[in-house]
C-alpha positions as CSV (number, residue, x, y, z in Angstrom):
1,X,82.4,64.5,110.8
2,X,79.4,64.1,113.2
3,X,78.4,67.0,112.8
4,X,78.8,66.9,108.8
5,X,76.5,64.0,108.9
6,X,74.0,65.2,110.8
7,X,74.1,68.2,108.4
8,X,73.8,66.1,105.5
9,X,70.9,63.8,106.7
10,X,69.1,67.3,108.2
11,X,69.0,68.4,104.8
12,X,67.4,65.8,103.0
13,X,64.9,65.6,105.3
14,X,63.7,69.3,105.2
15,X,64.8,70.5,101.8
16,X,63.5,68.7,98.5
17,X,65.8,70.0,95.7
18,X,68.4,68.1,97.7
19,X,66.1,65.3,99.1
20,X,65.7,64.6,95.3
21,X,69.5,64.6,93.7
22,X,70.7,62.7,96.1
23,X,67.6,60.0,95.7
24,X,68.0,60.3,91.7
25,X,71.4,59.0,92.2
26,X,70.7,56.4,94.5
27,X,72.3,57.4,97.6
28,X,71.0,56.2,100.8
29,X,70.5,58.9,103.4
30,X,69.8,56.8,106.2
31,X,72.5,54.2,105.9
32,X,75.3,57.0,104.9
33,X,78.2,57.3,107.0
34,X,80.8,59.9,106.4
35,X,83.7,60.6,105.3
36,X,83.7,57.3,103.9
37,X,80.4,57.9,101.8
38,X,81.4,61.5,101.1
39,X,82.6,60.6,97.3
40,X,78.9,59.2,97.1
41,X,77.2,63.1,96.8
42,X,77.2,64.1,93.6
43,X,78.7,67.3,92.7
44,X,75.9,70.3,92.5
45,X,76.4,72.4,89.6
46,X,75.0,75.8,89.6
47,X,73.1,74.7,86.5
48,X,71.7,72.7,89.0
49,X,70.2,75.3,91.4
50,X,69.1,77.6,88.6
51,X,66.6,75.1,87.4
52,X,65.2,74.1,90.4
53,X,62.0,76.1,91.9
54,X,63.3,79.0,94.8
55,X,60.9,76.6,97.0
56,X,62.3,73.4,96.2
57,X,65.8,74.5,97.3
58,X,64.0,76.5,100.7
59,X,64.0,74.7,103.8
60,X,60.5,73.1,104.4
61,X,60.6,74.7,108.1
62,X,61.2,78.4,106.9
63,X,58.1,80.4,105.5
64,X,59.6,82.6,102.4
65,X,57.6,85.7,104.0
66,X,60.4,85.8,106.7
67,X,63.7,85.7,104.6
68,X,65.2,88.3,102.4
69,X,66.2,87.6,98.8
70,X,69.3,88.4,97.2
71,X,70.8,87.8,93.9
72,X,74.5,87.0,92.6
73,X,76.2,89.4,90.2
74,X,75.4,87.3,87.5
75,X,79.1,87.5,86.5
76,X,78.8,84.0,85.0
77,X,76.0,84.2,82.5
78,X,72.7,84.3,84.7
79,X,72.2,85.5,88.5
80,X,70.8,83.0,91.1
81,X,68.6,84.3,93.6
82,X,69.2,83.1,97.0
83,X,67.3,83.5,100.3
84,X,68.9,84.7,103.6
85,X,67.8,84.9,107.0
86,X,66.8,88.4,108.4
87,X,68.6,87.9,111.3
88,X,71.6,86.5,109.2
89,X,71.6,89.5,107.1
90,X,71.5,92.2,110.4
91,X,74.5,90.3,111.4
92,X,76.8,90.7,108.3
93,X,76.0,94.5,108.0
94,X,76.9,94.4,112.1
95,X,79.8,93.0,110.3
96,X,80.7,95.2,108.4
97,X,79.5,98.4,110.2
98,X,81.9,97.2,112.9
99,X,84.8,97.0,109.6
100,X,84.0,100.6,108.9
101,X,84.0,101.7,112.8
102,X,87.2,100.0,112.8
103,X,89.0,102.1,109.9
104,X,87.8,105.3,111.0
105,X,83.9,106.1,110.0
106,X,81.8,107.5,112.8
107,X,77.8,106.4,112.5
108,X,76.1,109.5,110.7
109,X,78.8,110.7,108.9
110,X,77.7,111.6,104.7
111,X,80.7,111.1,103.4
112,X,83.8,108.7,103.4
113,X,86.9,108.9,102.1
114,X,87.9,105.2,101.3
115,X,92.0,105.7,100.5
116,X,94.9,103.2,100.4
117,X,97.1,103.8,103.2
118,X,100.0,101.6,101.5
119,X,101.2,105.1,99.0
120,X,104.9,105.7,99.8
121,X,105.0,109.1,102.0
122,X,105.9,112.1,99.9
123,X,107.8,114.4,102.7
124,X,109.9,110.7,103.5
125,X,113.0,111.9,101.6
126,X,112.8,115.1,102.5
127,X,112.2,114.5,105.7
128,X,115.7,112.9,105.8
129,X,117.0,115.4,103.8
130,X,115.9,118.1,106.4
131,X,117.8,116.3,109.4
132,X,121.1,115.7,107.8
133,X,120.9,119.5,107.1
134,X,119.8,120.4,110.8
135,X,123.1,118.3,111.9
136,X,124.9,120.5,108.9
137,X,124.1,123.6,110.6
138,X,124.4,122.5,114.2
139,X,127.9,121.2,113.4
140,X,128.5,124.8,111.7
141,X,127.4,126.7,114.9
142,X,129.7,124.1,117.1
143,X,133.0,125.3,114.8
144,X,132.3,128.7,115.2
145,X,135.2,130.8,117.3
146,X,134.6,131.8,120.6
147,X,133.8,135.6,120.5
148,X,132.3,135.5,116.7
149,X,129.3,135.6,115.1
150,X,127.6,132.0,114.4
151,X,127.7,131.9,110.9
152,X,125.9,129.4,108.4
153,X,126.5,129.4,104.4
154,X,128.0,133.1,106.1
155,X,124.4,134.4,106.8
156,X,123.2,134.6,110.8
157,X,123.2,130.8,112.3
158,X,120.1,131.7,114.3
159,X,118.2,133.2,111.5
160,X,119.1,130.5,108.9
161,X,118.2,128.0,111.5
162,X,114.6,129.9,112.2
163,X,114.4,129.6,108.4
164,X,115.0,126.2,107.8
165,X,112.9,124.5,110.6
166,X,110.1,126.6,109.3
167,X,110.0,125.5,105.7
168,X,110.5,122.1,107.9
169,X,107.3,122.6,109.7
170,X,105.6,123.5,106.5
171,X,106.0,120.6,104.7
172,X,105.7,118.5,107.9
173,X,102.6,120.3,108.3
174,X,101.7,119.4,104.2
175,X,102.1,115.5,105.1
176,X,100.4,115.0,107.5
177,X,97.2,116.6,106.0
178,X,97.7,114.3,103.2
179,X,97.5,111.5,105.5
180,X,95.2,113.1,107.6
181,X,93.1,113.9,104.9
182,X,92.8,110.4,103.9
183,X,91.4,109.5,107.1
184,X,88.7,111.7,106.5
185,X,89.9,113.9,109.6
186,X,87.2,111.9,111.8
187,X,89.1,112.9,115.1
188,X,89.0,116.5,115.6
189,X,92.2,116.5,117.1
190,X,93.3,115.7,113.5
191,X,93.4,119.1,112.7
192,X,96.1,119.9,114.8
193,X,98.8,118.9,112.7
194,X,97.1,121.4,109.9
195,X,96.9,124.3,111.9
196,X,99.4,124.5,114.7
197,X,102.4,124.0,112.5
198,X,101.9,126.5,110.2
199,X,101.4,129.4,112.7
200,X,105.1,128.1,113.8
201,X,106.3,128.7,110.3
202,X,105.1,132.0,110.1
203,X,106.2,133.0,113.4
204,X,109.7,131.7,112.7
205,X,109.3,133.5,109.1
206,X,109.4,136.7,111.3
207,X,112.3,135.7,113.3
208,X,114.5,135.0,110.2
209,X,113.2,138.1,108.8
210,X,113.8,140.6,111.6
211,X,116.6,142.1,113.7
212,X,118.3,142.0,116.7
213,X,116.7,143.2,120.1
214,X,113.5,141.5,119.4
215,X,111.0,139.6,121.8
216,X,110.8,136.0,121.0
217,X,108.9,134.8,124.2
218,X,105.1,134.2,121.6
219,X,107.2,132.5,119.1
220,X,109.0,130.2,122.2
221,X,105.8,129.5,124.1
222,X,104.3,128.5,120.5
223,X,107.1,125.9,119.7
224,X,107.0,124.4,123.3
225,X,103.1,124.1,122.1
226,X,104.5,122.1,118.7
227,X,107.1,119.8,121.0
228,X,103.9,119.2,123.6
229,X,101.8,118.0,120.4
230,X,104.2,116.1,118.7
231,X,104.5,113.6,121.8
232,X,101.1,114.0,122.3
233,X,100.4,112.8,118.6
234,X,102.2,109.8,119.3
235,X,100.3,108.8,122.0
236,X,97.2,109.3,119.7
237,X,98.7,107.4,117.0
238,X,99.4,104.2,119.6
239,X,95.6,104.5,120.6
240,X,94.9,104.1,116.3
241,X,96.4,101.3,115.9
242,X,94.9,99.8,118.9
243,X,91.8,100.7,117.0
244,X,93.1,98.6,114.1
245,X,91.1,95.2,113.8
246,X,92.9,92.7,116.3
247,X,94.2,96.0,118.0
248,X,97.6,95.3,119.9
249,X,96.9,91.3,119.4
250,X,97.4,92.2,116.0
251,X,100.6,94.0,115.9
252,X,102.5,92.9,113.0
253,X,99.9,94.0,111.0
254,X,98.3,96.4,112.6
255,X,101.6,98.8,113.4
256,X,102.3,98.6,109.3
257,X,98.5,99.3,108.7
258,X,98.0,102.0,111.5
259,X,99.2,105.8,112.3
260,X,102.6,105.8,111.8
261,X,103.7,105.9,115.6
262,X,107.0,108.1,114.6
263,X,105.7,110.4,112.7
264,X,104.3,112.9,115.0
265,X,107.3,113.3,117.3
266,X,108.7,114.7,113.7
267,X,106.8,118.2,114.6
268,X,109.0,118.1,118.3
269,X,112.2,117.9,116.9
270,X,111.8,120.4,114.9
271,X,110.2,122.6,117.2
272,X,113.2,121.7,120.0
273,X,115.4,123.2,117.1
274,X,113.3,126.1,116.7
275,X,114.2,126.7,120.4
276,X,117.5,126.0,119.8
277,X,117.8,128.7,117.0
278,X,115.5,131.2,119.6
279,X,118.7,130.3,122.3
280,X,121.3,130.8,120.1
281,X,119.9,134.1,119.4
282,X,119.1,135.0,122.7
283,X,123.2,133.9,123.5
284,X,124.3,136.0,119.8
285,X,121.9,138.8,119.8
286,X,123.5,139.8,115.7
287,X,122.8,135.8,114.9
């Protein structure tokens, strides 16, 4: 409250709009003591500011030449210029250059993609969908006899399995330039998850498409590339959030608002079952 009523009396010395409303209704600067006096002020209506002169309501020990004026939106009927401080004014767009820094703009960049991050994932469900029918197909290839053929839905088990991670990769691959897309791919490393992927899917197009006695070492070496980047991703995603205003001290929000940590791991697994289908063909050449 000290400091409120040094406030107070500081401004009726050096700035006469309020020098004068508080004199017009008999309020005694000098002799005020707060809180107790606080019901004394009279309230200051913006009817109030708008008729007094831009002078009146400037501080007596500030020349005009070295402030900035700005005006309100005027949302209420008629706009009120104000005067700022230069210095004042550098720091709020410090402000809120460091706000864009901290969602993802780079100084220099043209263009900005400002996108709510809060949309429910698309490839979610299917996601799920495509791990429940990994499991299917694993399960089918563990009940197969000793001495046959690994079967699935009766076609190849190694072939079916090629087929399905790579539509799995695809649409992986889909998401994640969605969400990557939204943050305006600022981090080159973004593109990763756009490219990489859908080289796999090709590859493993080929596999499902072609016959026994073939080389598979590209198409292996390739997925261990996808398993390398999907833990990798992770570890970028962590560094995002960190990123995140309040960083790690901000967790609870931050982990919600960031990268979703568990998504890039989502390329590993189904590259590990890309080399699981490459093995089990490797083991059953005619699977």
């Amino acid at each position: 409250m000290d400091k409120l009523e040094r406030l107070v009396k500081e401004t009726a010395r050096h700035v006469p709009f309020y020098r004068a409303l508080w004199t017009s209704a008999g309020v005694d600067i000098d002799g005020l003591s707060l809180p107790h006096d606080l019901t004394r002020l009279p309230v200051i209506r913006k009817s109030d500011l708008l008729a007094a002169r831009v002078k009146a309501r400037l501080d007596d020990r500030r020349r005009r030449s070295h402030l900035v004026a700005e005006t309100t939106s005027g949302s209420s009927g008629e706009p009120l210029e104000i005067l700022l401080d230069r210095l004042a004014v550098r720091r709020r767009q410090l402000r809120f250059l460091r706000a864009l820094v901290s969602v993802g703009y780079r100084p220099g960049e043209r263009l900005m993609l400002v996108a709510s991050r809060h949309a429910a994932p698309l490839g979610a469900p299917m996601a799920i969908l495509l791990s429940g029918l990994v499991g299917f197909c694993s399960e089918r290839v563990r009940e197969s006899e000793p001495g046959t053929r690994p079967e699935i839905f009766e076609l190849p088990a190694g072939r079916t399995m090629a087929a399905v991670v790579g539509a799995g990769l695809l649409g992986t691959s889909a998401e994640a330039g969605l969400l990557h897309f939204r943050g305006a791919f600022h981090d080159p490393f973004m593109l990763l998850p756009v490219t990489l992927p859908p080289l796999g899917a090709v590859l493993l197009g080929f596999v499902a498409a072609g016959g026994p006695g073939q080389d598979h070492r590209f198409t292996r070496g390739w997925l261990w590339l996808l398993a390398v980047m999907g833990f990798a991703g992770a570890g970028f995603h962590v560094y995002g959030v960190s990123r995140n205003m309040g960083g790690w001290r901000n967790w609870t929000q931050n982990i919600l608002n960031g990268p979703p940590i568990p998504a890039p791991p989502s390329f590993a697994g189904l590259a590990l079952a890309g080399l699981a289908a490459l093995a089990l063909m490797k083991d059953h050449p005619d699977a």
